[in-house]
DRENTI-821951 format. One record per residue (C-alpha): residue number from 1; residue in one letter; x, y, z. Coordinates in steps of 0.05 Angstrom, whole numbers, plus 5000, padded with zeros to 4 digits. Example, Ala and Ser with C-alpha at 12.3 -4.5 7.8 and 13.67 -1.06 7.14 Angstrom:
residues 2
+-----+----+------+-------+------+
:   i : aa : east : north :   up :
+-----+----+------+-------+------+
:   1 :  A : 5246 :  4910 : 5156 :
:   2 :  S : 5273 :  4979 : 5143 :
+-----+----+------+-------+------+
//
This chain:
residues 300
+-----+----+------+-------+------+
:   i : aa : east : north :   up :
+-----+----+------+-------+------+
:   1 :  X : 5502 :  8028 : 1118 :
:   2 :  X : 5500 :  8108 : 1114 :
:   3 :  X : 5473 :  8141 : 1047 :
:   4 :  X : 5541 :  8168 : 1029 :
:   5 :  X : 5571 :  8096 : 1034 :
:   6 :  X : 5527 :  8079 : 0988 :
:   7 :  X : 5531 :  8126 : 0944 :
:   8 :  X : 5615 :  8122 : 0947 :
:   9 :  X : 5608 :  8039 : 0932 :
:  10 :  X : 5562 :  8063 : 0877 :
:  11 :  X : 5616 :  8106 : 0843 :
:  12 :  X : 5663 :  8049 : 0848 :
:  13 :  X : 5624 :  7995 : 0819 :
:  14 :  X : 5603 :  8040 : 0768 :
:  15 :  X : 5676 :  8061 : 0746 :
:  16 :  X : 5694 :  7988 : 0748 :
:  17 :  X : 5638 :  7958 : 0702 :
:  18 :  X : 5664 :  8002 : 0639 :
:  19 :  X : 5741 :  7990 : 0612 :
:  20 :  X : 5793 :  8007 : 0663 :
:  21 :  X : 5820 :  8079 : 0674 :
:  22 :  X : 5893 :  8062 : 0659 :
:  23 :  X : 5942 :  8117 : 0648 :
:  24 :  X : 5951 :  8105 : 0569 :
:  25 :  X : 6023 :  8135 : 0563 :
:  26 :  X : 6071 :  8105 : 0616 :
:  27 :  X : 6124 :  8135 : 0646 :
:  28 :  X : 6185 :  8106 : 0612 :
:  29 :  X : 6223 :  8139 : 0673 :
:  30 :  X : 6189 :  8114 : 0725 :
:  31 :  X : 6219 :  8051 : 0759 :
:  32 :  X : 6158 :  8003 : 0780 :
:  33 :  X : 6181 :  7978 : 0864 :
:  34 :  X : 6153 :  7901 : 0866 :
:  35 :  X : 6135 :  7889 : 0950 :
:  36 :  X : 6113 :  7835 : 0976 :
:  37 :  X : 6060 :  7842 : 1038 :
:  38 :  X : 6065 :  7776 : 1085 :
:  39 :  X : 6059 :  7751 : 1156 :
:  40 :  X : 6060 :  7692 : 1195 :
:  41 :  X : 5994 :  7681 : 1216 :
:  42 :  X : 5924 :  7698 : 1198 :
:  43 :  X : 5879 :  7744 : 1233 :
:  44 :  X : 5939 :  7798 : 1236 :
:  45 :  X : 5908 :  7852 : 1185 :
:  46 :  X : 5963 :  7835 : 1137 :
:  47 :  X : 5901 :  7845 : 1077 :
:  48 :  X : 5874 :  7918 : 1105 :
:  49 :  X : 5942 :  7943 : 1122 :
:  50 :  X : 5967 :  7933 : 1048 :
:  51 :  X : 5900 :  7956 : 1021 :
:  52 :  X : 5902 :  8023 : 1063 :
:  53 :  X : 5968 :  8042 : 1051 :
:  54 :  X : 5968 :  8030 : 0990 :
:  55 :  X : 5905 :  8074 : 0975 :
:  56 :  X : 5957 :  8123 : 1025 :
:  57 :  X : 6007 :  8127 : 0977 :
:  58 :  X : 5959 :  8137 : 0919 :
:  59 :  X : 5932 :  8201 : 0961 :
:  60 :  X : 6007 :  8214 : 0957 :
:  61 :  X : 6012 :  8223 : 0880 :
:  62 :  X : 6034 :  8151 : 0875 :
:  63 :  X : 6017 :  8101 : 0821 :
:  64 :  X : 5994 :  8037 : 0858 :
:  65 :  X : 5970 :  7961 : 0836 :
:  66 :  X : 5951 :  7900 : 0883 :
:  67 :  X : 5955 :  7837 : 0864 :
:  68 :  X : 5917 :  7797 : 0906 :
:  69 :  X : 5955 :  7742 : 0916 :
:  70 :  X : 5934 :  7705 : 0981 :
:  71 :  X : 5914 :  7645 : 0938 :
:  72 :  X : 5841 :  7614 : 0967 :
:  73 :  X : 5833 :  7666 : 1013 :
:  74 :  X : 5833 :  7721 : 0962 :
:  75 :  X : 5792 :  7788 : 1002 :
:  76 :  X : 5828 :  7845 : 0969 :
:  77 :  X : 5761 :  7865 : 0935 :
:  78 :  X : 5710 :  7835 : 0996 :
:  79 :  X : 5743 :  7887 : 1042 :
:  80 :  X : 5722 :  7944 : 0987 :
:  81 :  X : 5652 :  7907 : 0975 :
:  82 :  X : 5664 :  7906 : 0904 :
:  83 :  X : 5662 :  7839 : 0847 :
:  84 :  X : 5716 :  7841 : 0803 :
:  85 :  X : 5687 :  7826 : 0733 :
:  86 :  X : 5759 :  7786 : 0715 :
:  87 :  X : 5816 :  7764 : 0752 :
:  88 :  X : 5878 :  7727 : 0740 :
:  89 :  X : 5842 :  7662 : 0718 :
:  90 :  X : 5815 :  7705 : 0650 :
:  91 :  X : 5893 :  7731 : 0638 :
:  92 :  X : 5923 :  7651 : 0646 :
:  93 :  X : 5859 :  7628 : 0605 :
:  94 :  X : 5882 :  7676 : 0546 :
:  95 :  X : 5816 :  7701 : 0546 :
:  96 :  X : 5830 :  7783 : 0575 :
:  97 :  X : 5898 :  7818 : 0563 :
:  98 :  X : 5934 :  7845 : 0639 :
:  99 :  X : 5898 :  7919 : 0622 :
: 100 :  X : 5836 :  7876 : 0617 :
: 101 :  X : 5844 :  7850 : 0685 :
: 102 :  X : 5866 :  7908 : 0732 :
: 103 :  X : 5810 :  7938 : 0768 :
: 104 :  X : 5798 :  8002 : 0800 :
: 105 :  X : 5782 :  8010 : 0880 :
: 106 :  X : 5780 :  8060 : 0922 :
: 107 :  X : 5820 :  8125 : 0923 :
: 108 :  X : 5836 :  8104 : 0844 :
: 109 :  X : 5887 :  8041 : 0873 :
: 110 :  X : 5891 :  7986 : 0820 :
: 111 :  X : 5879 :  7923 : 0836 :
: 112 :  X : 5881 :  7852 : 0810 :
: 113 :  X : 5837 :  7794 : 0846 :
: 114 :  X : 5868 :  7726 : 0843 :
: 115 :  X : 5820 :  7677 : 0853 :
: 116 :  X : 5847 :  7608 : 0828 :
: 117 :  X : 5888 :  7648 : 0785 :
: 118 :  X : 5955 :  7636 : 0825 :
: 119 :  X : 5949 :  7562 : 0823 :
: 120 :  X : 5935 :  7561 : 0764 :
: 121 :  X : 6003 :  7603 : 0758 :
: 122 :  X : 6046 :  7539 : 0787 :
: 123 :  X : 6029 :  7493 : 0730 :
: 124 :  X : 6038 :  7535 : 0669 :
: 125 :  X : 6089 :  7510 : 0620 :
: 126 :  X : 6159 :  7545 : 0603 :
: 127 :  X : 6121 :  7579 : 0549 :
: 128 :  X : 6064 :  7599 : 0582 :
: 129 :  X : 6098 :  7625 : 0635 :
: 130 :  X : 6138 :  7663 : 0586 :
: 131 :  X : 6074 :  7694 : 0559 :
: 132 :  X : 6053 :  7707 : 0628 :
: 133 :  X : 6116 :  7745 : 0640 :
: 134 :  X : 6109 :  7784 : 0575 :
: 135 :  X : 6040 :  7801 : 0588 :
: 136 :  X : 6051 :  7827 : 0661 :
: 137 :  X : 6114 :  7865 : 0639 :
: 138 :  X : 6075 :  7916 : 0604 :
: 139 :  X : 6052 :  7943 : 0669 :
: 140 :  X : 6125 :  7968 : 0668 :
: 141 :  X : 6120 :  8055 : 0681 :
: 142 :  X : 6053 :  8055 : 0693 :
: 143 :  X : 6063 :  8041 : 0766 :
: 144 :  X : 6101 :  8074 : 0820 :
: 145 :  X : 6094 :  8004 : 0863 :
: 146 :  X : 6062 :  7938 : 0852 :
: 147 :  X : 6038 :  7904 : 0926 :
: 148 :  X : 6035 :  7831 : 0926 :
: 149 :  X : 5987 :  7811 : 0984 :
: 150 :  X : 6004 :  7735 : 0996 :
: 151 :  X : 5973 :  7685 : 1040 :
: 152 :  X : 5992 :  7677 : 1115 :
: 153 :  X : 6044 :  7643 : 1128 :
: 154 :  X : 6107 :  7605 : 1085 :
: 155 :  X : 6077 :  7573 : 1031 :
: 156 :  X : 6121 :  7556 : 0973 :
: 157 :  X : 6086 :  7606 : 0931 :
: 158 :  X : 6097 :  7663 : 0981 :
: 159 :  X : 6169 :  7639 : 0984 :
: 160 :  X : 6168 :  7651 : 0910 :
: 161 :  X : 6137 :  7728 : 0915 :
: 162 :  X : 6180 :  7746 : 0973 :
: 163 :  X : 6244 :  7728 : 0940 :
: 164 :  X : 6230 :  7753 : 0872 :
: 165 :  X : 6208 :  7821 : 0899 :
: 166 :  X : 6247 :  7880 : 0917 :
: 167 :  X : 6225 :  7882 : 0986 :
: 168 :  X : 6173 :  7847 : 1040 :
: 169 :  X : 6131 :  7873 : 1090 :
: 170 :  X : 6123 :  7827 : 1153 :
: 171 :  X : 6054 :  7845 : 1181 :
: 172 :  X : 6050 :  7824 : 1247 :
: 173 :  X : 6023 :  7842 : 1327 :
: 174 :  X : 6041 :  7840 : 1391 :
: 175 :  X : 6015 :  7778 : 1407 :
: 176 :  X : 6068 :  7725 : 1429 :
: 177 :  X : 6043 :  7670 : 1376 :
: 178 :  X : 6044 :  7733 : 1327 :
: 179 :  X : 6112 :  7748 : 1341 :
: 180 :  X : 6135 :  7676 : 1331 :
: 181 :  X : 6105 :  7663 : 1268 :
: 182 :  X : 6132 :  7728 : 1240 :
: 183 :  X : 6205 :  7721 : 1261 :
: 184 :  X : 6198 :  7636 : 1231 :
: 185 :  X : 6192 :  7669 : 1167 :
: 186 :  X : 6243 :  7721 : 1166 :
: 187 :  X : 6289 :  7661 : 1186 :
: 188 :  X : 6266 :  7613 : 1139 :
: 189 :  X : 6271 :  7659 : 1077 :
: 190 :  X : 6342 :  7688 : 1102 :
: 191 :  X : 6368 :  7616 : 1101 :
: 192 :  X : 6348 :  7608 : 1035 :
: 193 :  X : 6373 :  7673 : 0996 :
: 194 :  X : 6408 :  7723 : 1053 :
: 195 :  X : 6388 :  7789 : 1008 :
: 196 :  X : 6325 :  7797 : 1013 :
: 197 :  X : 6307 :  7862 : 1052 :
: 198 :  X : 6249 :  7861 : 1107 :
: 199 :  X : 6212 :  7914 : 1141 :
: 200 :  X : 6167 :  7906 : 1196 :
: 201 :  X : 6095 :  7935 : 1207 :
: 202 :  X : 6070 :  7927 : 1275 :
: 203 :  X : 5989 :  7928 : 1279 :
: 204 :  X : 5936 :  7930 : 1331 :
: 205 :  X : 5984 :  7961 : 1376 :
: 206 :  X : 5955 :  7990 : 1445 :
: 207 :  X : 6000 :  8050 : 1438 :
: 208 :  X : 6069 :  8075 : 1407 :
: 209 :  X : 6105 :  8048 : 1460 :
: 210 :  X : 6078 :  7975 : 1454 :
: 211 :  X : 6092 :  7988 : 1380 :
: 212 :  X : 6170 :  7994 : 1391 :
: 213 :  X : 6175 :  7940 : 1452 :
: 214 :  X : 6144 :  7898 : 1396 :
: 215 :  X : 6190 :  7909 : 1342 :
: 216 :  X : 6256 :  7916 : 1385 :
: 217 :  X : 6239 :  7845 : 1411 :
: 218 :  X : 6241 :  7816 : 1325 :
: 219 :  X : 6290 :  7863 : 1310 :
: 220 :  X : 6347 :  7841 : 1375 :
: 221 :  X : 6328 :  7775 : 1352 :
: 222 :  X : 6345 :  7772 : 1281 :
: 223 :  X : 6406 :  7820 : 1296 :
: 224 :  X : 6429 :  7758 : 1353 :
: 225 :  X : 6415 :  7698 : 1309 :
: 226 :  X : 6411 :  7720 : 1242 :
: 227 :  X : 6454 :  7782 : 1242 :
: 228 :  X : 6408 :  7823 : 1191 :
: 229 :  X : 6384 :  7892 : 1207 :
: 230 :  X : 6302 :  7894 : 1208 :
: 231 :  X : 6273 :  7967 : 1206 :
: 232 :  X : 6207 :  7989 : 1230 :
: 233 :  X : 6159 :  8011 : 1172 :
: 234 :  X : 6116 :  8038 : 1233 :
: 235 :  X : 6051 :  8027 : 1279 :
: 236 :  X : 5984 :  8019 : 1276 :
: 237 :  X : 5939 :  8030 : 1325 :
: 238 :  X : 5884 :  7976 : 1354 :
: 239 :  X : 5824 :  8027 : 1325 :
: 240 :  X : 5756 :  8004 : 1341 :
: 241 :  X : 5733 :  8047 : 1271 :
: 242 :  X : 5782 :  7993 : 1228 :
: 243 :  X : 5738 :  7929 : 1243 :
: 244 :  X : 5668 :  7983 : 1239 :
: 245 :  X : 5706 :  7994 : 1166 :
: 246 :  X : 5715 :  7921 : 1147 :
: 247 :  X : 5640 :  7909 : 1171 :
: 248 :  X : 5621 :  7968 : 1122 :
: 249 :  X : 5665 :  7939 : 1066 :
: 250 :  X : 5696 :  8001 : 1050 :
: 251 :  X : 5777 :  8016 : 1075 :
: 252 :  X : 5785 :  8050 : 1135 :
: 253 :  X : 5818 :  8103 : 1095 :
: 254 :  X : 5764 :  8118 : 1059 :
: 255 :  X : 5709 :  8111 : 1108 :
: 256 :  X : 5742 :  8147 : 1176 :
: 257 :  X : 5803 :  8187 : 1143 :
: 258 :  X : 5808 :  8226 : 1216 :
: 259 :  X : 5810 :  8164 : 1256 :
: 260 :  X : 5874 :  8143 : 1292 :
: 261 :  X : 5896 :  8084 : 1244 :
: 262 :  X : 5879 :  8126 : 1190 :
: 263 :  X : 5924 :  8175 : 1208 :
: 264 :  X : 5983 :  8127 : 1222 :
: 265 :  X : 5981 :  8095 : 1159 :
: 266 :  X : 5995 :  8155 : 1122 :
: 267 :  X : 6046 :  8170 : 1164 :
: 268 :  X : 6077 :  8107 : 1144 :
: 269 :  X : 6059 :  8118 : 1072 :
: 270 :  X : 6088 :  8190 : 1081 :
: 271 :  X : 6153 :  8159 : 1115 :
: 272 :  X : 6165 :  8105 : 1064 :
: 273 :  X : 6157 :  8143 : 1000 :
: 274 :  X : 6210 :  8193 : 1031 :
: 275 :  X : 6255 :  8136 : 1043 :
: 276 :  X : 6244 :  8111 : 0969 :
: 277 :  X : 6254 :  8183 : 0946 :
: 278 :  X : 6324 :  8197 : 0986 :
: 279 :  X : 6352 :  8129 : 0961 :
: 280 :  X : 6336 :  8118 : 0888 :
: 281 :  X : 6362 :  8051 : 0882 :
: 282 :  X : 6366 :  8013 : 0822 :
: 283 :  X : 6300 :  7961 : 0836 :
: 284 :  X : 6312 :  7932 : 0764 :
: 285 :  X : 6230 :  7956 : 0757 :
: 286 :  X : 6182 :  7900 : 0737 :
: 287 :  X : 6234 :  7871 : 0692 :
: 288 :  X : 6279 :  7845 : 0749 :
: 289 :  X : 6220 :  7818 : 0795 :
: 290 :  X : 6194 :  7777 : 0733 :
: 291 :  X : 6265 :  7746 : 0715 :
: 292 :  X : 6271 :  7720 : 0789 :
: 293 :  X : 6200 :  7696 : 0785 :
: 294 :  X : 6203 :  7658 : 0721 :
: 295 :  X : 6270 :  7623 : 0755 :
: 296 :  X : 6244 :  7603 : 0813 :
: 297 :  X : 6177 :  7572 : 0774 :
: 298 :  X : 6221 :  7536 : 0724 :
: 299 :  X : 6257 :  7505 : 0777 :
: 300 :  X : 6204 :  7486 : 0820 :
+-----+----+------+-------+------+
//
């Protein structure tokens, strides 16, 4: 690992051993976008895509927390080489408030780490759950977007993030079995609750062309059978500097801003936040995500 590495971990560890550098006056007018990252299989680079464009739109001017939500698998803070010194587990356990718990990574991203946290999430009473809720909601205006990073797959716990968020983020590649997996879950969830809005990020593409081949092939599909409209968030090239990155434990982002994927990420991140800031929807902020959570636990 180079000197400067080093020294860039360094700063981040050190940052993250004192309390956490939370704005301390929110934004009452800010209106907090819940997204949930998924995909249908592992091995995709569902994890580093939501890690690096998030840390995009924070280069943006954007306010951004991860919660780490892939439960057992958890590598939100592995792929930055940093150990949380709480997680969820200390917030269910009553023993650290949610300011407490958020940690800061690279590029000043917030992030909280999951560990058993989001099982332990499933058997909470009605009142816990309540406390939870009331707990988490005071995150409300101090984040532009909030990035839950679920396991791969259809769990009944990422059912429960992708239809209580806002919007979801299939992660997938060209690979056929990719492909399959990715479209199984866009099918699955629209049979269940037909409003939930998708948008598909195509990684480890060979080039842009693959990219849209790739995404025309979910999208005709779901249009056929399903008759929803899927857009493209964008591509991502296969960049021999992301997997030197994850080696390094630092986000390709930070650690080879001029490389290709680098470059297409903030693109996306670039594209997106225009997107959000042309629309201005009503998301029903933080608010609205936890009232669809705490339904769907209750009646689990």
């Amino acid at each position: 690992m180079s000197d400067q590495a080093e020294r860039l971990r360094h700063l981040v560890e050190s940052r993250m051993q004192g309390a956490p550098d939370m704005p301390l006056r929110p934004d009452n007018e800010r209106e907090t976008r819940v997204i949930t990252v998924t995909s249908g299989k592992g091995g995709v680079g569902k994890s580093n895509f939501t890690l690096n464009f998030s840390i995009a739109l924070q280069q943006l001017g954007y306010r951004v927390l991860i919660f780490d939500a892939d439960i057992g698998l958890a590598n939100i803070d592995v792929l930055m080489g940093l150990s949380p010194n709480y997680s969820l587990y200390h917030l269910l356990k009553k023993e650290k408030s949610i300011f407490d718990i958020v940690q800061i990574g690279y590029g000043g991203v917030r992030f909280i780490a999951g560990g058993s946290g989001f099982t332990d999430l499933l058997r909470l009473s009605e009142s816990e759950l309540n406390e939870f809720a009331e707990q988490v909601s005071l995150l409300n205006g101090h984040f532009d977007y909030i990035l839950f990073d679920t396991g791969a797959g259809l769990s009944k716990e990422t059912m429960k993030f992708i239809l209580a968020a806002h919007e979801t983020f299939v992660v997938t590649t060209p690979e056929p079995t990719s492909l399959t997996d990715g479209y199984a879950i866009i099918k699955m969830v629209h049979q269940q609750e037909e409003a939930v809005q998708f948008r598909l990020v195509i990684n480890r593409v060979t080039d842009e062309q693959e990219g849209k081949a790739t995404a025309e092939k979910i999208s005709l599909v779901a249009k056929r059978f399903l008759d929803i409209d899927i857009p493209t968030l964008g591509y991502v090239t296969d960049d021999s500097h992301v997997s030197r990155a994850v080696r390094r434990q630092i986000p390709f982002t930070a650690a080879y801003p001029n490389s290709d994927a680098a470059r297409e990420i903030m693109s996306i991140a670039e594209r997106y936040a225009g997107m959000n800031r042309l629309k201005r929807e009503s998301s029903s902020g933080i608010k609205g995500f936890l009232s669809k959570m705490l339904r769907l636990l209750n009646n689990s």
